[in-house]
N, C-alpha and C positions, 0 to 999 in steps of 0.2 A: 604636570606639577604647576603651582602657582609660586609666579614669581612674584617679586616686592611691588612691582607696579601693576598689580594685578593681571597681567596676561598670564597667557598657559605658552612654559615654554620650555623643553625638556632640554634643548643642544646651548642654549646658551646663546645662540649666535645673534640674536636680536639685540642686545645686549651691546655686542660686541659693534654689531652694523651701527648702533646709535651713537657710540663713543664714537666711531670712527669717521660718522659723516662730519658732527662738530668738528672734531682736529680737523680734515680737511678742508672745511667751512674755513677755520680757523686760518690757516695757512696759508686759502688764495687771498684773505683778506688784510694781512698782516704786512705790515710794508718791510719787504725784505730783509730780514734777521740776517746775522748772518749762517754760514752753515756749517760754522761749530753749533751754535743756538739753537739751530734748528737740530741738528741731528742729538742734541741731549734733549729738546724736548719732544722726538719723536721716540726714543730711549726711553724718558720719565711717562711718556702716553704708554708703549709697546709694556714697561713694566707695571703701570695701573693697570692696563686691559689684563695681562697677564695673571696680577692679583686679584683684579675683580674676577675672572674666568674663575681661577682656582678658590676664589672664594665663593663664588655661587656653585661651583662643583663640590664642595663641601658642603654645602647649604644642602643641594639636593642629596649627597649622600648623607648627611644628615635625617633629613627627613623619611628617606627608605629605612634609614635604621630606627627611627620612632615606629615608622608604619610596621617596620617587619616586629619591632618588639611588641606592641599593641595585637598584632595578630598571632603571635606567638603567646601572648597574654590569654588571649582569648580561647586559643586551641586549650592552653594549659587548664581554664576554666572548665569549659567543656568538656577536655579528658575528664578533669576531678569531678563533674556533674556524671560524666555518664557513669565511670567508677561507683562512683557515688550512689549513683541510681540501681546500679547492679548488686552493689551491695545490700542493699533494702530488699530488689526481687529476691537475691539466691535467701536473704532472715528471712522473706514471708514466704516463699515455697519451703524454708525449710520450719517452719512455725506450723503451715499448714500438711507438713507431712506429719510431722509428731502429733499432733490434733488429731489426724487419721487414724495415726500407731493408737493413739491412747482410747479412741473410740471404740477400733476394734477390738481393742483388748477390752475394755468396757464391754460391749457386746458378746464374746467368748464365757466373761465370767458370767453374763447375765444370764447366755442359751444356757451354760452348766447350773450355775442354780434353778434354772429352769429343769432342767434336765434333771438332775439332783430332787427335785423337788416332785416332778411327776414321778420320778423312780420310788419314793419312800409313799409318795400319796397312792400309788398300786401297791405296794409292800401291806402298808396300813388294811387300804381295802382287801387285800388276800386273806388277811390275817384275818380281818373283820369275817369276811364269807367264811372262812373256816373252823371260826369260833360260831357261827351262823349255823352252820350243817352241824357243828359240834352239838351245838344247843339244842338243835331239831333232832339229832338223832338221840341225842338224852329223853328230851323231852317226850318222843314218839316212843321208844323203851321205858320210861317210867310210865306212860299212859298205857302203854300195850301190857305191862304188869300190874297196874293197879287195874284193868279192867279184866286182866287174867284172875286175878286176886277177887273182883269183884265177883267174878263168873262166877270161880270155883263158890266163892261164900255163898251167893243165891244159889247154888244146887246145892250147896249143903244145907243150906235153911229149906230148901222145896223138899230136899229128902227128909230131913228131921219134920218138915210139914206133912208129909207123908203118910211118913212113922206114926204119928199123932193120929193123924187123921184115919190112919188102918188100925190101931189101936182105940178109936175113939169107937169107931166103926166095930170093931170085934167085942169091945165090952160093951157096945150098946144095940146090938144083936144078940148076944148071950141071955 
């Protein structure tokens, strides 16, 4: 600790040893008092050093109770910092979990539309290929009857050509 006179001096006693050398400076130097005189103004010393002691002992408990409430200030800052700071991580882990939730649920609906969406695009194409074989098979039946249909007409025109032609043949031999 830093005393008034700028040294570092935690007991006090320097303090002490300095008042004390004056008064006895004092004392051999003094032409004989008497010693009533003396012994009140070794009383009036012994009660200043006294007061000065306990008021530099207050001094310095003074000063540990700045120091401790300063440090004590400062714990309290840095609790509410770190607090403080914990509170931010646990909102942004919990900002970045719901991000995640909402993503993946975003994705879920997407693979099912997805999903949904190749399922009716097969559905569609089923339908198409079976309206496809439908078509061809109409079409291959109506082409297999009209060239049935055709047949029969050309052999019935080749016979009625025939006919004609055996009759053309009989009355133009006759």
């Amino acid at each position: 600790m830093t005393v008034p006179n700028g040294q570092n001096d935690t007991s006090g006693k320097r303090v002490q040893r300095q008042i004390v050398k004056p008064a006895a400076q004092a004392e051999e130097q003094a032409p004989g008092p008497s010693t009533e005189v003396q012994g009140q103004a070794v009383k009036s010393l012994d009660e200043l050093l006294s007061r000065t002691e306990s008021a530099y002992a207050a001094y310095l408990e003074a000063q540990k109770r700045v120091f401790t409430a300063y440090r004590e200030a400062e714990l309290g800052v840095e609790t509410d910092y770190k607090e403080v700071e914990q509170k931010a991580n646990s909102a942004r882990d919990e900002a970045m979990q719901e991000a995640l939730r909402q993503r993946e649920a975003a994705e879920q609906r997407s693979e099912a539309a997805y999903r949904k969406a190749v399922d009716e695009a097969k559905q569609v194409y089923t339908q198409a290929m079976e309206h496809v074989k439908k078509t061809y098979g109409d079409t291959v039946s109506q082409a297999l009857t009209v060239c049935k249909q055709t047949m029969e007409q050309a052999w019935e025109v080749r016979k009625q050509t025939i006919e004609k032609a055996s009759k053309i043949m009989v009355t133009g031999t006759r």
